[in-house]
C-alpha positions in Angstrom: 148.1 240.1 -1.6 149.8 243.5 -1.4 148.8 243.9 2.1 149.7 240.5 3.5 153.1 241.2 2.0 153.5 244.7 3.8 152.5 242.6 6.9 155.4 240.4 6.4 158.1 242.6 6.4 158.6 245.0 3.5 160.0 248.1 3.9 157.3 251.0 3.4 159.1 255.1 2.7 158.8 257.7 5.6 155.6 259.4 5.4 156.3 262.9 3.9 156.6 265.7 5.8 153.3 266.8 7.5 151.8 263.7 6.7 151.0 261.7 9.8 148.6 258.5 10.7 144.9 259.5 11.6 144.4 255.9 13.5 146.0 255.5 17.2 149.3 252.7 17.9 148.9 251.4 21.3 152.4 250.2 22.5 151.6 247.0 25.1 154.9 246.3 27.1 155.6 243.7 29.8 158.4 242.0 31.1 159.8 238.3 30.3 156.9 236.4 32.2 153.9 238.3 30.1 153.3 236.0 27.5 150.3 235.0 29.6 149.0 238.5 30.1 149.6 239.3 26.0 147.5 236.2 25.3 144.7 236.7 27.7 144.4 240.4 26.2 144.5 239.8 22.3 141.8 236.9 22.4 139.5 240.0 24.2 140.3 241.9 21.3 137.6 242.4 18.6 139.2 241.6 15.3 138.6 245.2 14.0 139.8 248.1 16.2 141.1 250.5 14.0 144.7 250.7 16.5 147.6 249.3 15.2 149.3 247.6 18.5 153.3 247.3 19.2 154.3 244.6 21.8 157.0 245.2 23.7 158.9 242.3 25.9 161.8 241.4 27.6 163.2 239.0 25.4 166.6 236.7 26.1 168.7 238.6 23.4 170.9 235.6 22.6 167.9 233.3 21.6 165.3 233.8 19.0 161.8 234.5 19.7 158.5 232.7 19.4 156.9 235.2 20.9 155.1 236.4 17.3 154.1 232.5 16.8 152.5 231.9 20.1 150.2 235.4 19.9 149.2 234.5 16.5 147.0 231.4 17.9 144.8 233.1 20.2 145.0 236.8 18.4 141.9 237.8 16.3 144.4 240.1 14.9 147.1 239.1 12.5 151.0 239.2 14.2 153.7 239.6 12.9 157.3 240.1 14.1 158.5 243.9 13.2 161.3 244.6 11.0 163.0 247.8 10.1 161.0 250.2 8.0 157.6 248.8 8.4 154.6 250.8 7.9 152.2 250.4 11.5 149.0 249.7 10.1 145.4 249.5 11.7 144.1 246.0 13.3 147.2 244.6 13.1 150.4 243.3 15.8 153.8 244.2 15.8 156.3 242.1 18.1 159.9 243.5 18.5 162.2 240.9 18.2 165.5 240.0 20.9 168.4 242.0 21.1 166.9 245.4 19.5 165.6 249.2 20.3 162.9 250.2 18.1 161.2 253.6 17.4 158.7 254.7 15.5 159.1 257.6 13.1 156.2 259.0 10.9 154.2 255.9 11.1 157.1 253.5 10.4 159.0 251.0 12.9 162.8 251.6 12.9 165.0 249.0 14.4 168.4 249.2 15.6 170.8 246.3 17.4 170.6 246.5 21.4 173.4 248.5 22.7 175.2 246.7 25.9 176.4 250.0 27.4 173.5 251.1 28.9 170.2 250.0 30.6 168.3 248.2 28.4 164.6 250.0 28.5 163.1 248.7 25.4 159.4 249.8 26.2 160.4 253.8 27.5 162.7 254.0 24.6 159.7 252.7 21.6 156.4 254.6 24.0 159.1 258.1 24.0 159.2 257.8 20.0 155.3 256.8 19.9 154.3 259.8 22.0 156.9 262.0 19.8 155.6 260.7 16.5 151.8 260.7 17.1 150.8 262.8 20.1 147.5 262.1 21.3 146.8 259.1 19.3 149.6 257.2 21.2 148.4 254.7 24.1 150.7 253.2 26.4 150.0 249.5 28.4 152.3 248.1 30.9 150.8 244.6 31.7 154.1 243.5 33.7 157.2 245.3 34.3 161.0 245.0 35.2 162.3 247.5 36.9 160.5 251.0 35.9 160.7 250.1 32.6 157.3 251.9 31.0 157.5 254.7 33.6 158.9 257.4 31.5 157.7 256.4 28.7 153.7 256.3 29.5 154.8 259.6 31.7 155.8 260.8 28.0 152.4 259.8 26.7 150.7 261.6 29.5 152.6 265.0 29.0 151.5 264.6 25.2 148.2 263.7 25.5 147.2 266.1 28.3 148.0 269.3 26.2 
């Protein structure tokens, strides 16, 4: 049970200092119309991996989101939206929900409200923090993209990875 409510939202502490994941977060980003292209990839997904994924879509911020719901049917993994301060664990989905940024920090989503005074690049902004936070265990996907949204941020990946 303790695990299925960690999965649902509770709020896990920062990892102490020096302390880091040993399991790779793959951050999967794609623009409003990839619902199709999430789908098709999580049902080709074995149910164990050992990479704890982050989803990443441009999402109507004035509406909530069923985006969580709908991956849940055809995911062998278990989905769940993100909230702030959740631990990223192994073989399991994170979706960000409308109208946020989100980070990661020592192994732990962070969430903050959208901010409507700049460009909204929700998957360069969360694959940054992941290449920041885990080095080369982070693993960018673009499946669909608006704009250049992804660009820097797998570019950020890349420069991490490659040294």
């Amino acid at each position: 049970m303790a695990s299925r409510k960690s999965a649902r939202g509770s709020k896990a502490p920062p990892a102490p200092a020096g302390e880091s994941h040993r399991f790779p977060i793959a951050c999967i980003g794609a623009s409003a119309g990839g619902l199709e292209a999430f789908t098709r990839l999580l049902k080709k997904l074995p149910a164990t991996t050992g990479i704890g994924f982050v989803v990443i879509q441009h999402l109507d911020p004035t509406h909530e989101s069923a985006l969580a719901g709908l991956l849940a049917k055809s995911s062998p993994i278990p989905v769940a939206e993100a909230r702030d301060g959740m631990r990223v664990k192994p073989d399991r989905v994170y979706v960000i929900p409308p109208d946020t940024v989100m980070t990661l920090s020592c192994g732990v989503l962070r969430l903050a409200p959208r901010s409507s005074e700049r460009r909204y690049m929700p998957i360069d902004h969360f694959m940054r923090s992941l290449a920041e936070d885990l080095k080369n265990r982070a693993i960018g996907v673009i499946l669909s993209g608006t704009a250049t949204d992804g660009t820097l941020g797998l570019e950020a990946i890349e420069d991490v990875t490659a040294k």
